[in-house]
KOLDOLUM-956911 format. One record per atom (N, C-alpha, C, O): atom name; residue number from 1; x, y, z. Coordinates in steps of 0.02 Angstrom, whole numbers, always signed. Each point is the difference from the previous one (the first is absolute). Layout:
<recs>
REC,CA,NUM,X,Y,Z .
...
</recs>
This chain:
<recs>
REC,N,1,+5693,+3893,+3387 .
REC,CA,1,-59,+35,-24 .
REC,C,1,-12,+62,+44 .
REC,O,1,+2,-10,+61 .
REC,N,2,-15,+81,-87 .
REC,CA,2,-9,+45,+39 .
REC,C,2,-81,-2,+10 .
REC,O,2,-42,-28,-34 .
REC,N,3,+35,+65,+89 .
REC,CA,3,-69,-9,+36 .
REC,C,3,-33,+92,+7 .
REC,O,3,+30,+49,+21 .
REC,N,4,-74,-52,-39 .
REC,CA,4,-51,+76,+6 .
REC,C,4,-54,-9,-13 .
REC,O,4,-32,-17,-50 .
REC,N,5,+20,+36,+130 .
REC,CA,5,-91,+15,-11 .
REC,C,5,-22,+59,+24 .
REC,O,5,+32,+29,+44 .
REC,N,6,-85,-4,-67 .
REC,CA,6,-19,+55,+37 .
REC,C,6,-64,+3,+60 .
REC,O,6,-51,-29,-16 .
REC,N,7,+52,+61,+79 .
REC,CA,7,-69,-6,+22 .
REC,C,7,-19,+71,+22 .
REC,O,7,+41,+33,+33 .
REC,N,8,-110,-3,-53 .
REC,CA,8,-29,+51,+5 .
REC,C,8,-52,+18,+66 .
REC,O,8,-61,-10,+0 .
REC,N,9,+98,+38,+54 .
REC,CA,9,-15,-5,+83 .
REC,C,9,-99,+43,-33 .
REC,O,9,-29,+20,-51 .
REC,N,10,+21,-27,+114 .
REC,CA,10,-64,+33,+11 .
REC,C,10,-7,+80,-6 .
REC,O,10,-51,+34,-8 .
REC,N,11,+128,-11,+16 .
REC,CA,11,-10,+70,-24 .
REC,C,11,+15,+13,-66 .
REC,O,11,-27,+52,-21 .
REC,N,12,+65,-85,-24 .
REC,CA,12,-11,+7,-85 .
REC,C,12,+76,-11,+2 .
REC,O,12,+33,+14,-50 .
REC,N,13,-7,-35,+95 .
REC,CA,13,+111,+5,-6 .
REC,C,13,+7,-55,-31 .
REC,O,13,-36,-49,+6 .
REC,N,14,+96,+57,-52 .
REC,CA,14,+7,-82,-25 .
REC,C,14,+72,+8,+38 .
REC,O,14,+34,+49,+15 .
REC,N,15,-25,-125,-6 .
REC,CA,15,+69,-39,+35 .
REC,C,15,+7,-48,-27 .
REC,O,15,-47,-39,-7 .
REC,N,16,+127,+23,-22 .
REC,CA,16,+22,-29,-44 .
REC,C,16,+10,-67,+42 .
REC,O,16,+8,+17,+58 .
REC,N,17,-4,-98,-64 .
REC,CA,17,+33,-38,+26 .
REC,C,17,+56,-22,-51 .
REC,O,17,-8,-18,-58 .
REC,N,18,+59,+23,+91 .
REC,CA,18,+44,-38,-59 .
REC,C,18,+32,-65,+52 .
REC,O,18,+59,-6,+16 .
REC,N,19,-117,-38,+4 .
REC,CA,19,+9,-79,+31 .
REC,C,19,-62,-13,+17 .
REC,O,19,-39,+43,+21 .
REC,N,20,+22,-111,-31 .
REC,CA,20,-55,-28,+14 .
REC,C,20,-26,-2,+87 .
REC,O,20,-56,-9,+23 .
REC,N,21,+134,+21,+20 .
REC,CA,21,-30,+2,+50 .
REC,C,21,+25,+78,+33 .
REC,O,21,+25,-2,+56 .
REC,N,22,-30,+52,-79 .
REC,CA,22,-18,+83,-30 .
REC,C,22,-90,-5,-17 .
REC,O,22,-36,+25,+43 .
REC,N,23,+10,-48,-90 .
REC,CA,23,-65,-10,-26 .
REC,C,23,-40,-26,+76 .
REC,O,23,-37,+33,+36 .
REC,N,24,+63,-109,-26 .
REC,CA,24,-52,-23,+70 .
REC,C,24,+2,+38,+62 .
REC,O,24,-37,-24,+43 .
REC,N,25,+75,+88,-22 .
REC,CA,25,+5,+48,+55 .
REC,C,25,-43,+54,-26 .
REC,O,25,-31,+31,+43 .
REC,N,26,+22,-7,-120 .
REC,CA,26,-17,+56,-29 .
REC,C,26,-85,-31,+8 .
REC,O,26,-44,+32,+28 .
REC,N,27,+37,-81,-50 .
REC,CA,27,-64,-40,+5 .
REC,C,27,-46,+1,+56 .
REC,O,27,-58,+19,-7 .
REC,N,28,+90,-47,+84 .
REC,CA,28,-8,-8,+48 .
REC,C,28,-13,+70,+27 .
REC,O,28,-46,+5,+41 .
REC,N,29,+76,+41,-55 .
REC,CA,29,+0,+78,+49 .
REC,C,29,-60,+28,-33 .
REC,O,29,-42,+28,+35 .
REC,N,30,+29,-34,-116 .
REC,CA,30,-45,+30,-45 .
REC,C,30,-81,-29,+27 .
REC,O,30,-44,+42,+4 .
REC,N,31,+33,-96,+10 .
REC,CA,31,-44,-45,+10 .
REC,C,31,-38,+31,+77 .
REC,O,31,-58,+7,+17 .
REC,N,32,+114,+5,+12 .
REC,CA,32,-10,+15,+90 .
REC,C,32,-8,+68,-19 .
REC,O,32,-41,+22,+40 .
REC,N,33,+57,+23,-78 .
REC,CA,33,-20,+73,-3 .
REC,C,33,+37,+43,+62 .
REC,O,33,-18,+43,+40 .
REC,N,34,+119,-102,-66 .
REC,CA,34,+35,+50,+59 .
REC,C,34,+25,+48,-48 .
REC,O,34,+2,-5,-61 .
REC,N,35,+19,+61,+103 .
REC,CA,35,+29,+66,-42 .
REC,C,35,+72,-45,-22 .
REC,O,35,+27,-43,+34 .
REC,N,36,-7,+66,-96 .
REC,CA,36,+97,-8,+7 .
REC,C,36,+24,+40,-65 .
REC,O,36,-35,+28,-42 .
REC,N,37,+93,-33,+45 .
REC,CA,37,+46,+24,-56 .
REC,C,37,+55,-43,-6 .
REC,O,37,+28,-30,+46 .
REC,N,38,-7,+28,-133 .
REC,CA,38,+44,-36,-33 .
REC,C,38,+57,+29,-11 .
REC,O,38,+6,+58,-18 .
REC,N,39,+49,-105,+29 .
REC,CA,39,+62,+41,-30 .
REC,C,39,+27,+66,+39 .
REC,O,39,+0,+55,-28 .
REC,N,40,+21,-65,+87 .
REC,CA,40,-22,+47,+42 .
REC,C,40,+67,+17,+16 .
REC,O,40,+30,-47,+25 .
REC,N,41,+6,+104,-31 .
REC,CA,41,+57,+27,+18 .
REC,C,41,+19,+52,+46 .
REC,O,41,-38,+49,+4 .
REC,N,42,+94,-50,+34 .
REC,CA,42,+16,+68,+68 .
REC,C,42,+59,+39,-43 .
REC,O,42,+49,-33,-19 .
REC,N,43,-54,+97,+7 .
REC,CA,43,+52,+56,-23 .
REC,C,43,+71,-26,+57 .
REC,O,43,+43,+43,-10 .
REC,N,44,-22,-85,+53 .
REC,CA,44,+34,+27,+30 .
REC,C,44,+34,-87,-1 .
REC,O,44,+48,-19,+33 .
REC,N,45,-79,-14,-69 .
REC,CA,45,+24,-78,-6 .
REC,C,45,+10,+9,-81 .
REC,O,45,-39,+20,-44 .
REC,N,46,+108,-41,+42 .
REC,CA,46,+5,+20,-49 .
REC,C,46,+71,-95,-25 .
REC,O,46,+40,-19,+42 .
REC,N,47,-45,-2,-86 .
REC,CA,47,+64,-52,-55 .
REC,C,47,+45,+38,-8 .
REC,O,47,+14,+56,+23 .
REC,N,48,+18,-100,-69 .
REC,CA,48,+67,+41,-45 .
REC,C,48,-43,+64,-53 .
REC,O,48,+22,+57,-6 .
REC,N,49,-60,-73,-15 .
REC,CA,49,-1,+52,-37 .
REC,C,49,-91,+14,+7 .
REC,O,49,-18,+54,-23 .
REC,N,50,-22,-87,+44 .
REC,CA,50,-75,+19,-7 .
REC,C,50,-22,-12,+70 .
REC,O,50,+36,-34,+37 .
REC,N,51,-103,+65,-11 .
REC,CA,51,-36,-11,+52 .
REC,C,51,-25,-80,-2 .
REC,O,51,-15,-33,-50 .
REC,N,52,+15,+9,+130 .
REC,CA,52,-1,-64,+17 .
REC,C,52,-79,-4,-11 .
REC,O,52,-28,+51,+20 .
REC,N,53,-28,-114,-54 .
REC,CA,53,-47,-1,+25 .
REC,C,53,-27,-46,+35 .
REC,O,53,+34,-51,+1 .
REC,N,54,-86,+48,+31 .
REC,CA,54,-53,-42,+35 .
REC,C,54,-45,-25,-39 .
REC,O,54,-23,+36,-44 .
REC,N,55,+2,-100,+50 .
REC,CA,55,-56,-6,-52 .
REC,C,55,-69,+23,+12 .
REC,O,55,-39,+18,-45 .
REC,N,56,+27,-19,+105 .
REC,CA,56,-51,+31,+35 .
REC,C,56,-13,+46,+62 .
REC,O,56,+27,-15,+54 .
REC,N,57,-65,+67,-58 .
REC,CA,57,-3,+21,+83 .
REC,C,57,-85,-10,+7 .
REC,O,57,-40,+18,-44 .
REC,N,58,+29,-39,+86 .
REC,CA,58,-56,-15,+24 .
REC,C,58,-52,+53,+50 .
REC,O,58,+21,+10,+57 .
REC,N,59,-69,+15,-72 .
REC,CA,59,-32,+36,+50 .
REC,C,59,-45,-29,+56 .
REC,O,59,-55,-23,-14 .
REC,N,60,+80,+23,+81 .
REC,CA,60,-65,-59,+48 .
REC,C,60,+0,+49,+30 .
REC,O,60,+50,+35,+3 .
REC,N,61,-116,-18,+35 .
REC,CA,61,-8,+18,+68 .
REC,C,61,+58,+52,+40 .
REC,O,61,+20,-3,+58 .
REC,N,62,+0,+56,-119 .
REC,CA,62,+22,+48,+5 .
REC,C,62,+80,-22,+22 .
REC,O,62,+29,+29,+47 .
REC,N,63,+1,-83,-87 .
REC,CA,63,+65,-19,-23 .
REC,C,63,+20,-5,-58 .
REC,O,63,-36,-11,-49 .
REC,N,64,+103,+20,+51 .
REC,CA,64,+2,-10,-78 .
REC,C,64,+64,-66,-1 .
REC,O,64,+53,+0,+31 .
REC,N,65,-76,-47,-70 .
REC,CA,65,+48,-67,+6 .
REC,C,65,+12,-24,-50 .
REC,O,65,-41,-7,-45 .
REC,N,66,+142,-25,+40 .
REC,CA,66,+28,+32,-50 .
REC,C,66,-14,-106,-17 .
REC,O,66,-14,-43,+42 .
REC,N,67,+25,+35,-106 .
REC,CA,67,+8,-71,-17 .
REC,C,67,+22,-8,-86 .
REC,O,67,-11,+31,-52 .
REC,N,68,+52,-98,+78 .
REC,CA,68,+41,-13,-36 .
REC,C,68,-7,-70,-36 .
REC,O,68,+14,-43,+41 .
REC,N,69,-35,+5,-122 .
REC,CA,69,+3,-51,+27 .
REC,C,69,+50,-26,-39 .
REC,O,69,+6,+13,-59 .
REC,N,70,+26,-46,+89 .
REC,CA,70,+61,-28,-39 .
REC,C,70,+4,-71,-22 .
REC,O,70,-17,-50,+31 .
REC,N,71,+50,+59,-111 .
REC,CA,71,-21,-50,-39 .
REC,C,71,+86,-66,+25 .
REC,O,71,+39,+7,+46 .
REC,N,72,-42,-50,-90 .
REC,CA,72,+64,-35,-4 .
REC,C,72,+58,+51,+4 .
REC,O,72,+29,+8,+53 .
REC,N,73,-13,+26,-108 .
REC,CA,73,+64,+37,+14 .
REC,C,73,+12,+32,+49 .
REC,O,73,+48,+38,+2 .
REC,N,74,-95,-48,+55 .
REC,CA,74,+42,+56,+64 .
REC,C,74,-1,-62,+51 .
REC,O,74,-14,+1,+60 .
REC,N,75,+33,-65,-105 .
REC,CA,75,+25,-46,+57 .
REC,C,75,+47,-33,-43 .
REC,O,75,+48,-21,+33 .
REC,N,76,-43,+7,-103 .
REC,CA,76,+50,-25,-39 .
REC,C,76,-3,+39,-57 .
REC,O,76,-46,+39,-15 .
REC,N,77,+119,-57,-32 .
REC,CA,77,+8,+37,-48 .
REC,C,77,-57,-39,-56 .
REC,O,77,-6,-62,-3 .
REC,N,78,-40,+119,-47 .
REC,CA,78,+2,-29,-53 .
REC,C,78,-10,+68,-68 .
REC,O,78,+37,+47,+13 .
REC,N,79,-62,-41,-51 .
REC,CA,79,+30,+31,-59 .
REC,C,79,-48,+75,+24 .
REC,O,79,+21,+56,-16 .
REC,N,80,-78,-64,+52 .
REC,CA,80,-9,+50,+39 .
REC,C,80,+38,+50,+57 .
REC,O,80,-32,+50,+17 .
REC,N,81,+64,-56,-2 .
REC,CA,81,+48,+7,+76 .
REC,C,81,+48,+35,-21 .
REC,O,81,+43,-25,-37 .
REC,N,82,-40,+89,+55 .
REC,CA,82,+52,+62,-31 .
REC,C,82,+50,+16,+53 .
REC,O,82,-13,+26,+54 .
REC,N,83,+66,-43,-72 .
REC,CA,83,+79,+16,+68 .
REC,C,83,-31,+33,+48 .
REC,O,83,-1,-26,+56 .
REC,N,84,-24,+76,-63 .
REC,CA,84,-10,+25,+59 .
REC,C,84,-78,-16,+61 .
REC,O,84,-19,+33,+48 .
REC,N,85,-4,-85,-71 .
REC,CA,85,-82,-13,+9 .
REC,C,85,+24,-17,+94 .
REC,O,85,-30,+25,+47 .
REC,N,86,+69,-56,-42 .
REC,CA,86,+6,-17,+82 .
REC,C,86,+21,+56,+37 .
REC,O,86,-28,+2,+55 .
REC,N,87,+69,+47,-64 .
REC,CA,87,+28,+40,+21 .
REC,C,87,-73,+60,-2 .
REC,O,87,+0,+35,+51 .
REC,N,88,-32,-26,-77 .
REC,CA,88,-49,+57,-12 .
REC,C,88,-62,-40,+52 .
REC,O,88,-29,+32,+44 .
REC,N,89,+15,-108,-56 .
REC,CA,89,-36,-16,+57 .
REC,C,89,+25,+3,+73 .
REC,O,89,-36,-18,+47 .
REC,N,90,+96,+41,-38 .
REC,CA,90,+15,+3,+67 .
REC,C,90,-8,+52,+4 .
REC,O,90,-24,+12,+55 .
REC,N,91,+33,+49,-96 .
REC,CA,91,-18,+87,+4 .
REC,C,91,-52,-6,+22 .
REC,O,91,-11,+17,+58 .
REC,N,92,-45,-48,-105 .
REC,CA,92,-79,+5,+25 .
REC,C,92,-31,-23,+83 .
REC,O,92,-45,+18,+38 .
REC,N,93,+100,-70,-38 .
REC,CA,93,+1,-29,+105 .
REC,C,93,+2,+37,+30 .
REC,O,93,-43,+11,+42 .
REC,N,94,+121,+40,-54 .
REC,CA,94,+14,+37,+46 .
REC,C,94,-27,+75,+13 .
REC,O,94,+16,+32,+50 .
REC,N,95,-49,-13,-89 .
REC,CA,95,-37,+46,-28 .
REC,C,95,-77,+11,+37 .
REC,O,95,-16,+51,+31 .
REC,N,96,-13,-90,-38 .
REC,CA,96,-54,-8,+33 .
REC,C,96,+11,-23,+70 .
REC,O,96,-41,+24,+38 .
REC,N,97,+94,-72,-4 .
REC,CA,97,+27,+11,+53 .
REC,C,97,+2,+67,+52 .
REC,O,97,-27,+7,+56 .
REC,N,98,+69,+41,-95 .
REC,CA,98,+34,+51,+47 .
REC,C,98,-56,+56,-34 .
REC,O,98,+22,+56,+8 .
REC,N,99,-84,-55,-40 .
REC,CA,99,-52,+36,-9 .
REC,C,99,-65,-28,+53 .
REC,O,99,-47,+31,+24 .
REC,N,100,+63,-93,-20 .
REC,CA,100,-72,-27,+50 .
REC,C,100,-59,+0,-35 .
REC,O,100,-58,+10,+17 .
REC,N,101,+102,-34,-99 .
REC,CA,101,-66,-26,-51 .
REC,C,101,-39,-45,+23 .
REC,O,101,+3,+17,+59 .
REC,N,102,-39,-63,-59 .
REC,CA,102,-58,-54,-13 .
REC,C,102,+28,-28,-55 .
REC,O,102,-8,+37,-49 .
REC,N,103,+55,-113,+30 .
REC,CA,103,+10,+0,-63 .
REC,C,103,+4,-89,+8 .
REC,O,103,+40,-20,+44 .
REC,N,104,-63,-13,-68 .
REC,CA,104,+3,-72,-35 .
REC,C,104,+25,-16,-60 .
REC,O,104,-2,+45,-42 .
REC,N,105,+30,-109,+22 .
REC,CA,105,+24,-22,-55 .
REC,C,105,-46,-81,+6 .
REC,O,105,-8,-44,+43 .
REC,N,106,-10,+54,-99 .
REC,CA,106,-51,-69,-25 .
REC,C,106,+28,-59,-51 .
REC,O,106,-15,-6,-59 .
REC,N,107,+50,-28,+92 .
REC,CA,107,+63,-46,-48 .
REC,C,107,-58,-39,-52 .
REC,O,107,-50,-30,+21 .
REC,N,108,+66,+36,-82 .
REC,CA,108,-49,-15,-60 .
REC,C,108,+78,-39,-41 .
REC,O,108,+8,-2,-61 .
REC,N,109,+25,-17,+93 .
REC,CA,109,+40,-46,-30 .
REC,C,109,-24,-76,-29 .
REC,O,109,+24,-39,-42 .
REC,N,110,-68,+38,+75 .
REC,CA,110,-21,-104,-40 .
REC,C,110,-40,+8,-41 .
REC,O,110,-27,-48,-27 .
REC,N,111,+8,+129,+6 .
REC,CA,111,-50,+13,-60 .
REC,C,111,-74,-28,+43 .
REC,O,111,-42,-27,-36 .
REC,N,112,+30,+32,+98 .
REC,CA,112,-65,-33,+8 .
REC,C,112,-61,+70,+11 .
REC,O,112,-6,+43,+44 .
REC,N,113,-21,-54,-90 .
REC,CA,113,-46,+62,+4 .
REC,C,113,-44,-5,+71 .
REC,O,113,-10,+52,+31 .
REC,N,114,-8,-97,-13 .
REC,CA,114,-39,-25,+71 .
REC,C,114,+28,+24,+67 .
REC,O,114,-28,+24,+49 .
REC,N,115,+107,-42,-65 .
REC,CA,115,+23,+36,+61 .
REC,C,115,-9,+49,+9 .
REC,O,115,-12,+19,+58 .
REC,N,116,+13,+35,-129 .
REC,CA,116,-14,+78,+15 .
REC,C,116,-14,+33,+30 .
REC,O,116,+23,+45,+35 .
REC,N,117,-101,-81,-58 .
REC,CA,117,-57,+4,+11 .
REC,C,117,-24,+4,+84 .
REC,O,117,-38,+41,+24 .
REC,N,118,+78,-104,+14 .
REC,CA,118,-21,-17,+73 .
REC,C,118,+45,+62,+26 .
REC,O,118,-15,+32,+51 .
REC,N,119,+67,-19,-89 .
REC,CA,119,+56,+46,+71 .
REC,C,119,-23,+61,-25 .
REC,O,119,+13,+44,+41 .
REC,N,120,-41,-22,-86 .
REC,CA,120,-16,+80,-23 .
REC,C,120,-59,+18,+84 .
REC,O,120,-7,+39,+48 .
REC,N,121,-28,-115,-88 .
REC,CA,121,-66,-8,+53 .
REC,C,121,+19,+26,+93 .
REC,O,121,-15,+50,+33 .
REC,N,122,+48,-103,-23 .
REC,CA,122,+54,+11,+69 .
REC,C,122,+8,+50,+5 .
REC,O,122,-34,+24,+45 .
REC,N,123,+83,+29,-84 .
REC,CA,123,+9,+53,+23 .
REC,C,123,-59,+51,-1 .
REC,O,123,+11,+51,+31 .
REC,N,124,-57,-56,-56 .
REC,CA,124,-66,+51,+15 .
REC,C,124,-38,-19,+50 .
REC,O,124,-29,+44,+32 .
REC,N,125,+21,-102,-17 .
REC,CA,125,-15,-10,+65 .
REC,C,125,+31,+29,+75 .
REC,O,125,-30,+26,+47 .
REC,N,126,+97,-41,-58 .
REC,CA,126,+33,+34,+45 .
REC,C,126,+13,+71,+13 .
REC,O,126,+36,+30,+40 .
REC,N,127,-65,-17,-75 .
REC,CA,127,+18,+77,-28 .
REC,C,127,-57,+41,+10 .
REC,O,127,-7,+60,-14 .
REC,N,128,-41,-110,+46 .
REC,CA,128,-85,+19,+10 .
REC,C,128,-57,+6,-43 .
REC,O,128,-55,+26,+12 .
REC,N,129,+79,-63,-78 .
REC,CA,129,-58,-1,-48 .
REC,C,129,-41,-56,+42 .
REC,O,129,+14,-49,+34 .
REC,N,130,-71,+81,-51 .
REC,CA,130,-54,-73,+47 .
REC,C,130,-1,-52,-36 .
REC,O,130,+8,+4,-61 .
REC,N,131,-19,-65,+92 .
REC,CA,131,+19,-68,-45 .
REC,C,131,-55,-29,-21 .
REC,O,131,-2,-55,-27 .
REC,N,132,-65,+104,+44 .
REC,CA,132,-42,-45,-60 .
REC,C,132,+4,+46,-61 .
REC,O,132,-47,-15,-36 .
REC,N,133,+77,+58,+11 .
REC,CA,133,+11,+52,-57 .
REC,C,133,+35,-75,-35 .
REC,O,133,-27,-26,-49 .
REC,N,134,+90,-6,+80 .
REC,CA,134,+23,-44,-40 .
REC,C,134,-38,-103,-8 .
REC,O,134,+8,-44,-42 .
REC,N,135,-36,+47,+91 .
REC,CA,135,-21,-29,+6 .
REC,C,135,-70,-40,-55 .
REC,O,135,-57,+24,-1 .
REC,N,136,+74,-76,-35 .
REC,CA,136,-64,-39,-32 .
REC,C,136,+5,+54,-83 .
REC,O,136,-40,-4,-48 .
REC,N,137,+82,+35,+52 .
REC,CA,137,-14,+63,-77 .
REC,C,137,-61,+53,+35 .
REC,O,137,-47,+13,-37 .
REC,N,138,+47,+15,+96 .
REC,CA,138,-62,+49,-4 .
REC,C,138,+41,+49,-17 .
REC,O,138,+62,-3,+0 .
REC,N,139,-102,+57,-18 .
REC,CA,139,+26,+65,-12 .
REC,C,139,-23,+38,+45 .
REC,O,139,-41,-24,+39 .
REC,N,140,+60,+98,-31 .
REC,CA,140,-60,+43,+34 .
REC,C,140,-34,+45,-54 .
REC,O,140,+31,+37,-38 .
REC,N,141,-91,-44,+40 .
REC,CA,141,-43,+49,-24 .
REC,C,141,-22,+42,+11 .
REC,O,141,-16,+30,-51 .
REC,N,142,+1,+0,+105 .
REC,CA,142,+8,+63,+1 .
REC,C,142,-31,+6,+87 .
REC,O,142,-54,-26,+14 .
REC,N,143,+90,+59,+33 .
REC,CA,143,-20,+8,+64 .
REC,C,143,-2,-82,+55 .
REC,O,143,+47,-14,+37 .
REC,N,144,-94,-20,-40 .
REC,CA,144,+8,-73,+38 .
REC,C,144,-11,-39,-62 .
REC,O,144,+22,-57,+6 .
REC,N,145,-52,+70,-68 .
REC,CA,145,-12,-65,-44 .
REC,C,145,+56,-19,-39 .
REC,O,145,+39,+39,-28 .
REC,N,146,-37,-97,+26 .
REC,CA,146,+47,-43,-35 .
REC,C,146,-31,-66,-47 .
REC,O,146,-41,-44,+14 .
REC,N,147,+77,+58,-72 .
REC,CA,147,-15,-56,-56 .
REC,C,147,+37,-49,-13 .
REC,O,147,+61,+6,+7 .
REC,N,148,-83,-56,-26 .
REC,CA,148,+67,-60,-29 .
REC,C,148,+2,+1,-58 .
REC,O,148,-44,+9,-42 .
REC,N,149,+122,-21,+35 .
REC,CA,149,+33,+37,-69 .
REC,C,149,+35,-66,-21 .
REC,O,149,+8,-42,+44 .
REC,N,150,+11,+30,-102 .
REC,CA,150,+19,-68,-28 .
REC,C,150,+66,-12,-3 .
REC,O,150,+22,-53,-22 .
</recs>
């Protein structure tokens, strides 16, 4: 079954998920009111024939952090998984490597949307999002106030 959803950030952008755990990172960043962008490509990373992408770059605290989350096929074959899918994830390693990207991969292989959810979490924490932003569903509202969100 193919998967698409759309979510519409706080500035009016739509970003496509095409995976359910694509949607719970798009969810999670939208909710916290972090900056990001979808589908995110470098002119200078380039496949056999098209530019490589990122699924996300993330805006924190004046970084920009690249993430990836990878479903089953970038750990086994299945009708998703294109010859070249391992070989282009090692472009994307080495790439952000020898640039001194910020870059994670979020293994969404057991289909568990929960896990996503906790390691999306993880990495904004670490990354200096404050942890009651994620914490209990608050949001920020605007300056110190914060609401709980469902």
């Amino acid at each position: 079954m193919y998967y698409k959803r759309v979510i519409i950030d706080e500035k009016g952008k739509r970003h496509i998920a095409n995976s359910a755990g694509e949607f719970v990172v798009m969810d999670v960043l939208t909710k916290c009111e972090v900056s990001f962008d979808s589908e995110v490509s470098f002119p200078d990373l380039k496949g056999d024939k098209d530019l490589l992408r990122y699924d996300f770059c993330v805006h924190l605290k004046g970084k920009d952090i690249l993430i990836e989350v990878d479903g089953r096929q970038h750990k086994k074959k299945t009708r998703f998984t294109s010859p070249n899918l391992l070989k282009y994830d090692k472009m994307k390693d080495d790439y952000c490597a020898n640039k001194g990207i910020i870059f994670y991969r979020i293994n969404y292989s057991s289909g568990n949307t929960r896990v996503v959810r906790q390691e999306i979490k993880n990495i904004l924490i670490k990354e200096g999002l404050e942890w009651r932003i994620l914490n209990s569903g608050l949001q920020k509202v605007e300056g110190d106030i914060w609401r709980r969100v469902s």
